[in-house]
C-alpha positions in Angstrom: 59.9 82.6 100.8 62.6 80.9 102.5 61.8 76.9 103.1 61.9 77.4 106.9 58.9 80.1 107.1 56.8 77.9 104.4 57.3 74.8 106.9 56.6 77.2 109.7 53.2 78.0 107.7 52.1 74.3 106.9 53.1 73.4 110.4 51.3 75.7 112.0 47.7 75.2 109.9 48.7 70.9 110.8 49.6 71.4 115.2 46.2 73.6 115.1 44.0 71.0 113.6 45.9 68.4 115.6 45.4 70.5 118.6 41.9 70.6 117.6 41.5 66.9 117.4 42.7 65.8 120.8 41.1 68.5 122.7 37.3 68.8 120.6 36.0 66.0 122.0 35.7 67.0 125.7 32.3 69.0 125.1 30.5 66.1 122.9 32.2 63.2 124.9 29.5 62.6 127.8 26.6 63.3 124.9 28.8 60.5 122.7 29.2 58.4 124.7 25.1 58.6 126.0 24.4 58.3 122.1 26.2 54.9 122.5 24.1 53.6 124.9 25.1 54.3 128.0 22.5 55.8 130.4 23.6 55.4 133.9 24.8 59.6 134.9 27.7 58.2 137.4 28.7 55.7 134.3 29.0 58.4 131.6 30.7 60.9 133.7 33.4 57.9 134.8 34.0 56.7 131.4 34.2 60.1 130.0 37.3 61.3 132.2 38.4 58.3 131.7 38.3 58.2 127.6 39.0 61.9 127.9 42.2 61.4 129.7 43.5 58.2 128.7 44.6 59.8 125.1 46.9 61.8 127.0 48.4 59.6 129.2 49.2 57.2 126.3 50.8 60.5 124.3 52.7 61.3 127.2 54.4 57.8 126.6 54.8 57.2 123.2 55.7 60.7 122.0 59.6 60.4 123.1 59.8 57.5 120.8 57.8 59.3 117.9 61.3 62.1 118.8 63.9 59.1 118.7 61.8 58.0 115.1 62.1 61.6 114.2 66.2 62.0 114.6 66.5 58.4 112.8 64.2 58.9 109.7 63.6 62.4 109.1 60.9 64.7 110.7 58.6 64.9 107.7 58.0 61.1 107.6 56.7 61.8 111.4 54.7 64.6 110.0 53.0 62.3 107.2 52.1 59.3 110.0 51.2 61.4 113.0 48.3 63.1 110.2 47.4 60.8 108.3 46.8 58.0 111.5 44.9 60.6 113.3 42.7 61.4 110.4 41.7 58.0 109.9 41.4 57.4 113.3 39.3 60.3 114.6 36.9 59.2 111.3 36.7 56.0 112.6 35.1 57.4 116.2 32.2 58.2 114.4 31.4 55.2 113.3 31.9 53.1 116.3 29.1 50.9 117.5 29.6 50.7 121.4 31.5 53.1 124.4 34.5 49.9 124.8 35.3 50.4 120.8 35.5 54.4 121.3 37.8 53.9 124.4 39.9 52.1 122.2 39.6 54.0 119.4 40.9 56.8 122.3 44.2 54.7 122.9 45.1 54.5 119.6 45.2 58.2 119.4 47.0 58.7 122.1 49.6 56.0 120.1 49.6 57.8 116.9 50.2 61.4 117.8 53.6 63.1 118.1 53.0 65.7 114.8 53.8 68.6 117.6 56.8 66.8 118.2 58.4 66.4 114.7 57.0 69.8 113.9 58.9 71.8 117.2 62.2 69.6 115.8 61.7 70.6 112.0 61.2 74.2 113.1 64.1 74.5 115.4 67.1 72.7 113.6 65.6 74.3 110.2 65.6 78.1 111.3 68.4 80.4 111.9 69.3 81.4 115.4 68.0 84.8 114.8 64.4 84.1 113.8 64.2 80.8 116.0 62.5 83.0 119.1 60.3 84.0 116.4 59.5 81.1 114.7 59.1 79.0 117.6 56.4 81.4 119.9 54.5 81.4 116.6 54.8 77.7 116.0 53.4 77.5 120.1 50.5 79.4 119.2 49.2 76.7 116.9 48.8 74.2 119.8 47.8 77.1 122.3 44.9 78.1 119.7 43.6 74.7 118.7 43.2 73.1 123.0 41.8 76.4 124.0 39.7 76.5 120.7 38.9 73.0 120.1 36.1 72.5 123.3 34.3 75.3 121.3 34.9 74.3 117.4 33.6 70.5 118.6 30.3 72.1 120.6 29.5 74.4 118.0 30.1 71.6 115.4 27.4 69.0 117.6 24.8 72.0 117.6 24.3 72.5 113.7 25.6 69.1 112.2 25.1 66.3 114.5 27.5 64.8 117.0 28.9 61.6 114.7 29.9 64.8 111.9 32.6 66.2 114.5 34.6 63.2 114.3 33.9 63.2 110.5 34.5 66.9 109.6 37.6 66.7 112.0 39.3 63.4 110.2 38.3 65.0 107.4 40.8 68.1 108.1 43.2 65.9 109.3 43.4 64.3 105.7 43.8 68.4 104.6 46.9 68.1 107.1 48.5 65.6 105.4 48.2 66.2 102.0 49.6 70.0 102.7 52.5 68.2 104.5 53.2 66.0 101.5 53.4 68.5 99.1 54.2 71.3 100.8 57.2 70.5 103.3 60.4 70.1 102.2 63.5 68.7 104.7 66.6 67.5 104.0 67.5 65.1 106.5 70.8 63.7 107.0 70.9 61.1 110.0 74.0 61.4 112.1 75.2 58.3 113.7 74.1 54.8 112.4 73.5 53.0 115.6 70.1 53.3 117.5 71.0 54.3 121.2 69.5 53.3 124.3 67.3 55.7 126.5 70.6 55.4 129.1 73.3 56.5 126.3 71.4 59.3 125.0 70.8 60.5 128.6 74.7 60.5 128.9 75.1 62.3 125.8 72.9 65.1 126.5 75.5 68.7 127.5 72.7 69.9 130.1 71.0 67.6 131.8 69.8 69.7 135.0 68.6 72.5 132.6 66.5 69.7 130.8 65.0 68.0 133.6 64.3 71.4 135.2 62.7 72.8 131.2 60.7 69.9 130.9 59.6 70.3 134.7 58.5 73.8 133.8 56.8 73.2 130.9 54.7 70.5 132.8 53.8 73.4 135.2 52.9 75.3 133.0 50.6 73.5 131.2 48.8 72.0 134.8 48.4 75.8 135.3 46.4 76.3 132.5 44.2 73.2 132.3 43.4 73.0 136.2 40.4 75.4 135.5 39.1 73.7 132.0 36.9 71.0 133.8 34.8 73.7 136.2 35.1 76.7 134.1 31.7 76.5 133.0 30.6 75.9 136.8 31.9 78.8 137.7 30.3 81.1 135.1 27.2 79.6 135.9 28.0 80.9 139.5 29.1 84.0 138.2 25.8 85.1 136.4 22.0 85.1 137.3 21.4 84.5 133.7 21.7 80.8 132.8 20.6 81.2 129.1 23.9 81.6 127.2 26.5 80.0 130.2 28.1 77.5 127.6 28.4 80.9 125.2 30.4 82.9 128.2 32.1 79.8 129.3 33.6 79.1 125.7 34.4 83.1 125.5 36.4 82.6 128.7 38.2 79.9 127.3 38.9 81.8 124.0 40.2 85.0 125.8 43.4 83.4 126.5 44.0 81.4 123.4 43.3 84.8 121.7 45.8 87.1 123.6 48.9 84.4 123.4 48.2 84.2 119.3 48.9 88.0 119.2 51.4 88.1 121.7 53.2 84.9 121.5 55.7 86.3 117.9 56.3 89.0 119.8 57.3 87.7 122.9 59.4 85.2 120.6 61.4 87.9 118.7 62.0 89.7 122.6 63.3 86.4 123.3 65.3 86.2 120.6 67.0 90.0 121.7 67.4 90.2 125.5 67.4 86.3 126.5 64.6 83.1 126.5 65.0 82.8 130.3 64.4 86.3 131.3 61.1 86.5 129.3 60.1 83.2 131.0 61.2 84.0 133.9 58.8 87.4 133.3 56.1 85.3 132.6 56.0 82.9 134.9 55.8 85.7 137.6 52.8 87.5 135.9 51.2 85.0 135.2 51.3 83.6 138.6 50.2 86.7 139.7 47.2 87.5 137.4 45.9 84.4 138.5 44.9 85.2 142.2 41.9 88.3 141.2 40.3 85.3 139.2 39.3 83.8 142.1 37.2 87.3 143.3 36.1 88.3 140.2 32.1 90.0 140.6 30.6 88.1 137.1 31.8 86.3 133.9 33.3 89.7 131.7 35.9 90.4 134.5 36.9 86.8 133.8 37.5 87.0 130.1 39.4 90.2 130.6 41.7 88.3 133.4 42.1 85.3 131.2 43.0 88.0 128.6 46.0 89.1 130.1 47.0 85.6 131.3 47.2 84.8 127.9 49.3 87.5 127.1 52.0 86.5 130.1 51.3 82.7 129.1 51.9 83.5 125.7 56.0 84.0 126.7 56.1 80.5 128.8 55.8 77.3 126.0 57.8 79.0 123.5 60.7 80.3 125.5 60.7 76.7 126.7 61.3 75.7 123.2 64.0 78.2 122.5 65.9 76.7 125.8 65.9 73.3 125.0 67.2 73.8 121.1 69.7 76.2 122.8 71.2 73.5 124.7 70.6 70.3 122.7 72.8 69.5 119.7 70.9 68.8 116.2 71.3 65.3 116.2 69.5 64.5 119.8 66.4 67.7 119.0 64.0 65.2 118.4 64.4 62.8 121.2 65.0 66.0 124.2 61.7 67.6 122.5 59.7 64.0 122.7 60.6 64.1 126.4 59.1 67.9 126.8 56.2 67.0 125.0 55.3 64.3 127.1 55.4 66.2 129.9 53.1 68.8 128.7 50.6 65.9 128.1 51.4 64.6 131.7 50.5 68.3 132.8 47.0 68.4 130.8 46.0 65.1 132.3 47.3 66.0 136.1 45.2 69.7 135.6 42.3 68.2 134.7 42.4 66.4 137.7 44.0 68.6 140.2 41.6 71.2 138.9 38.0 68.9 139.6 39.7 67.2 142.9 40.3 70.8 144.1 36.9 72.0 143.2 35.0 69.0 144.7 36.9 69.3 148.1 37.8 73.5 148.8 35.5 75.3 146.0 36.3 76.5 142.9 38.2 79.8 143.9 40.9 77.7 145.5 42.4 76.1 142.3 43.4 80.0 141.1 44.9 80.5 144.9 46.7 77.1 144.2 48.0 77.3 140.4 49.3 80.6 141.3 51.5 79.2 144.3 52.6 76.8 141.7 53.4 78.7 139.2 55.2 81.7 141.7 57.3 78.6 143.4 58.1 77.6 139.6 59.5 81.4 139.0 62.0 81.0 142.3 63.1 77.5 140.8 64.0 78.8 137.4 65.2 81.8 138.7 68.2 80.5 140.5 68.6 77.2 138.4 68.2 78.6 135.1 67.9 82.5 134.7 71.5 82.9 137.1 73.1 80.4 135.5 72.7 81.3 131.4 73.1 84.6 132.3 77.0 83.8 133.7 77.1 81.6 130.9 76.0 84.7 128.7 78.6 87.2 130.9 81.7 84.4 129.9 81.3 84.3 126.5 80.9 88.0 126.2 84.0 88.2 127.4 85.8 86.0 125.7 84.3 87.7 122.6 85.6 90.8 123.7 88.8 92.1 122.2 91.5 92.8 124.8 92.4 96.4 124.6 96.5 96.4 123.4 98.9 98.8 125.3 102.1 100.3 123.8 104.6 100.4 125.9 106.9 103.3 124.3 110.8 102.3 123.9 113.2 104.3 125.3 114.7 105.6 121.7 111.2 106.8 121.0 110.9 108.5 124.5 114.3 110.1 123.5 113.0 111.5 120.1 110.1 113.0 122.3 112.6 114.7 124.4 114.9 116.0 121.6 111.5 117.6 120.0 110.5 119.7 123.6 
């Protein structure tokens, strides 16, 4: 097996767990934090959005630096400190004595992370340019699987073992993650440059700046799109069935649905990407997705939901990893890890501002309104790329084809040859 697809494999297994970490808590938080001694409703539901979201918002800021770490000293050292920090840390939650020292422990998390970040680098400066489509939408699925799954592992993990054994069995995995990544990833990393530059200088060193603002932009859409319905989905199952008995059962096979559809689709929609062009299956994707959107918010009961959120995931599946393939297709090696710390970050930024958008949209117009909403967002995000990035690789595309293209020679007969032909008729 080549080192590139066994990398892929451990770095896949690691960003779901990961995944799974940051995002498992949300079910058990408000019970947590209860357990802890809080008993005031108003207080819980405050300090969990609060410890819910601050993990992200602290990612968002420290995961470019984890990227400029990872283009210094090598991805896998990143690999080995993002796991291993988590692991300990999440352990830790279970064991803290009051709601301030879980908040904290919260932070720290939010410090620590950046594993997605040296694993997106690792993949895409180790893999070929004909298998990095590939490689990268499965790589996406990872962190697609494990914040659609987590909500559910975590629940399911409170009801039979206890809520202090989520944070246990979870650091406990984490530890997994890390010794897989020790012994199992290989790099060879040769740092280019020896001085540390500023924020500014590797700004000004970067080929495609617009294209990079308006990627990351994207990507920050994208994933507000598909975290503004997370905090009220269960509401609205609850509204969508008479039965009340299994509503957390229907609300985490709604979540699933999607996660499910851009596992099986996202390879695929990798290797198309990797044939006909990352910005036409975004910009593809952005459009259906956007679309398929809008009949959630008249859907009859919760099973016309799941099969919606089905074929969201399938158009969704095309969105992160196309991203990807853009931004290694116009960053140079040296500079992955830095331009992908900056992506990152704003795909935390987007699961923090969903989650919000998504309750503050609920509370004030009703729940149908934040599918009417993400989909203007998402359509608006398909004109944008359409005429800032689709047009302008595509000429980019169209130039170099012809330059590649072998100038047909003409033979301009001389006139002793013409006379030869004469002398013959």
């Amino acid at each position: 097996m080549p080192i590139w697809k066994r990398n892929l494999l451990v770095c896949w297994f690691g960003m779901f767990i990961t995944s799974v970490g940051l995002s498992q808590i949300a079910p058990v938080l408000p019970l947590y934090i209860k357990h802890l001694g809080i008993d005031n409703p108003a207080s819980i539901a405050q300090l969990s959005g609060f410890a819910f979201g601050v993990t992200y918002i602290i990612s968002a800021l420290f995961s470019p630096l984890w990227g400029v770490a990872a283009d210094r000293v090598g991805r896998k050292p990143m690999l080995l400190r993002a796991s291993l920090g988590m692991g300990i840390v999440i352990c830790s939650m279970g064991l803290a004595q009051n709601v301030y020292e879980l908040v904290g422990l919260r932070l720290l998390q939010g410090v620590i992370t950046g594993y997605s970040t040296a694993c997106t680098t690792l993949i895409a400066t180790q893999t070929d340019k004909e298998h990095a489509g590939w490689a990268l939408g499965t790589l996406s699925t990872a962190n697609i699987a494990g914040s659609l799954l987590g909500p559910i592992i975590g629940g399911g993990i409170e009801e039979s073992l206890g809520l202090q054994n989520v944070f246990f069995l979870t650091g406990a995995l984490l530890l997994v993650v890390f010794l897989t990544t020790l012994f199992f990833v290989q790099e060879s990393f040769t740092r280019d440059g020896k001085e540390t530059l500023r924020v500014k200088e590797i700004w000004n060193t970067i080929p495609n700046k617009s294209l990079t603002v308006i990627l990351s932009a994207t990507y920050l859409i994208i994933t507000l799109a598909l975290y503004s319905i997370e905090p009220v989905v269960t509401i609205y199952v609850t509204q969508l069935t008479t039965d009340t008995t299994h509503v957390a059962l229907l609300a985490g096979m709604a979540f699933s649905a999607s996660g499910l559809a851009s596992i099986i689709a996202a390879p695929r929609l990798g290797k198309l990407s990797d044939k006909i062009g990352a910005q036409k299956v975004i910009l593809v994707a952005l459009v259906v997705a956007g679309i398929i959107f809008i009949p959630q918010a008249f859907v009859q009961n919760p099973w016309q939901l799941m099969g919606l959120r089905f074929f969201l995931g399938l158009a969704v599946a095309g969105l992160s990893p196309s991203v990807n393939i853009l931004i290694k297709k116009i960053t140079p090696d040296a500079l992955t890890g830095r331009v992908f710390g900056f992506t990152i970050s704003a795909g935390y930024l987007g699961i923090f501002g969903g989650s919000v958008l998504g309750g503050q949209v609920a509370a004030w117009w009703g729940i149908r309104y934040i599918f009417f909403l993400t989909s203007a967002l998402l359509l608006i995000n398909a004109v944008w790329v359409y005429f800032t990035v689709y047009k302008k690789l595509n000429r980019q595309e169209e130039a170099v084809s012809q330059k590649e293209r072998p100038e047909e020679v003409v033979v301009i007969p001389t006139e002793a040859q013409i006379g030869v032909v004469e002398e013959k008729h």
